[in-house]
Structures are given as C-alpha cells and as structure tokens.
C-alpha positions as CSV (number, residue, x, y, z in Angstrom):
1,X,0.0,0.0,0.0
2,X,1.5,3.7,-0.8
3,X,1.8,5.7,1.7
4,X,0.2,8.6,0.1
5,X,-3.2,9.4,0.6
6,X,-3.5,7.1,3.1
7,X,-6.0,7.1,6.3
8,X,-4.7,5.8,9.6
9,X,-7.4,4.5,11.8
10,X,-7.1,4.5,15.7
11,X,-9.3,1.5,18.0
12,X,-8.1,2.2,21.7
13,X,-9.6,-0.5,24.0
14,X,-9.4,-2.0,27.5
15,X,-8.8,-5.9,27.4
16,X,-6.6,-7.8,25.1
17,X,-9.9,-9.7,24.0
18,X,-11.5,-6.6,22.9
19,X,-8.6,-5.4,21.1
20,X,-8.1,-8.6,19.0
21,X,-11.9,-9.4,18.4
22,X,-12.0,-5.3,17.2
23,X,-9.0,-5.9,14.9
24,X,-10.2,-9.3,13.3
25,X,-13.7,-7.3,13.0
26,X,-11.7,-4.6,11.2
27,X,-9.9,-6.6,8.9
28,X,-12.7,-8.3,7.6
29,X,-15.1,-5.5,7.0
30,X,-12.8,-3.9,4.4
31,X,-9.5,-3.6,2.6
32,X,-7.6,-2.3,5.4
33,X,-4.0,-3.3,6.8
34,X,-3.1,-3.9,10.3
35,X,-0.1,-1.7,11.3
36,X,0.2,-2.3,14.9
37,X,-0.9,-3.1,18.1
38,X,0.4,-1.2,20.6
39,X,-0.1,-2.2,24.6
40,X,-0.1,0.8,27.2
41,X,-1.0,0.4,30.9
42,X,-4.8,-0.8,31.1
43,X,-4.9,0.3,27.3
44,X,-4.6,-1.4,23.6
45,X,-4.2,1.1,20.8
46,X,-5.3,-1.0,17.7
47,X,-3.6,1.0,14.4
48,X,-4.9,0.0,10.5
49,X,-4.1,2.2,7.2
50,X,-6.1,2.3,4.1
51,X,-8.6,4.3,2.2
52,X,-10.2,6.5,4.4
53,X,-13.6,5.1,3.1
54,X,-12.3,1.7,4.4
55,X,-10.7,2.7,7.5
56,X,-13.9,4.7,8.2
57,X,-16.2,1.7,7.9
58,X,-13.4,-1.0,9.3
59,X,-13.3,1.8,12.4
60,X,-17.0,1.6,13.0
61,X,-16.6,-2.4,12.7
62,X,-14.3,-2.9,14.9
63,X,-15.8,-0.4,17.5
64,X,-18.8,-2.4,17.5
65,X,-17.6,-5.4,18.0
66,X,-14.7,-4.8,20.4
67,X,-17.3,-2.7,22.6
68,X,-19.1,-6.3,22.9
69,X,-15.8,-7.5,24.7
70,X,-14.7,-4.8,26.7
71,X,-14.4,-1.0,26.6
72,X,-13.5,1.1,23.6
73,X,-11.6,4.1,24.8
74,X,-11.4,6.2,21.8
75,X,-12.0,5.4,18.1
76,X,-10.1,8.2,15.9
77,X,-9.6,8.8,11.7
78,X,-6.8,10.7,10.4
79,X,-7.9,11.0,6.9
80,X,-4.9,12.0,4.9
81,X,-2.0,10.6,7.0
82,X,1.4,12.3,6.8
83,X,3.4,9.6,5.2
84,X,6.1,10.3,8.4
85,X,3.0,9.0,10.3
86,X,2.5,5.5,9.1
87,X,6.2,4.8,8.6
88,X,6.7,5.9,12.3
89,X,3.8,3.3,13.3
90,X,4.8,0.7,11.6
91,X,8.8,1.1,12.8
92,X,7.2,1.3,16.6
93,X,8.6,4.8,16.8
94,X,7.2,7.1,19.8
C-alpha cells in the first residue's frame, strides 16, 4: 500500500480480547491493513491504514464489536495521513 493518501485509523480499547476481536472485526469489514498493536497500561491502541472510506467503515466495525468485549476508549480517523506518520507506526517509533 502507498503511503500517500493514506487514512490511519485508531481503536483504543481496555482488554486484550477486545482489542483482538475489534482488529479481526476490522480486517474483515474492508480492505484495510493492520499496522500495529500497541499495549499501554490498562490500554490497547489498535492501528490500521487504508482508504479512508475503508478505515472509516473498518473503524465503526471494529468499535462495535470490540465494545461487545470490553471498553473502547477512543476510536479516531486521520484521513490524509502524513506519510512520516504511518512509517513511524509501523517502525514502533514514539
């Protein structure tokens, strides 16, 4: 996938179980990629990349279903991505 024009969608959740039922829910409801999962303190911070029409409707997806699970923290879009931004996910860069 090129970097430009890309979305990067955000599924924060509490519970390892909600995390990977949201991402699994996400990856099948459109063309999306995982990137990351990232594990904070009490948190989950499940990243994908793709169109933003995808990652939009992947987003809402995975919400859904991780919310049946546990508790989704925050659900965020960032529509045209800086490419910096996806490369720095997907290196694990803070």
């Amino acid at each position: 996938m090129s970097a430009a024009n890309t979305a990067i969608g955000l599924l924060e959740v509490n519970g390892i179980s909600a995390a990977m039922v949201g991402a699994d829910a996400m990856l099948k409801a459109a063309v999306v990629d995982l990137v990351k999962v990232d594990r904070q303190p009490g948190l989950l911070i499940v990243v994908i990349a793709g169109a933003a029409s995808d990652v939009k409707a992947a987003l809402e997806c995975g919400a859904v279903a991780a919310d049946q699970h546990g508790r989704v923290s925050a659900v965020h879009l960032i529509a045209d991505a800086h490419p910096s931004l996806l490369t720095a996910f997907r290196q694990g860069k803070d």
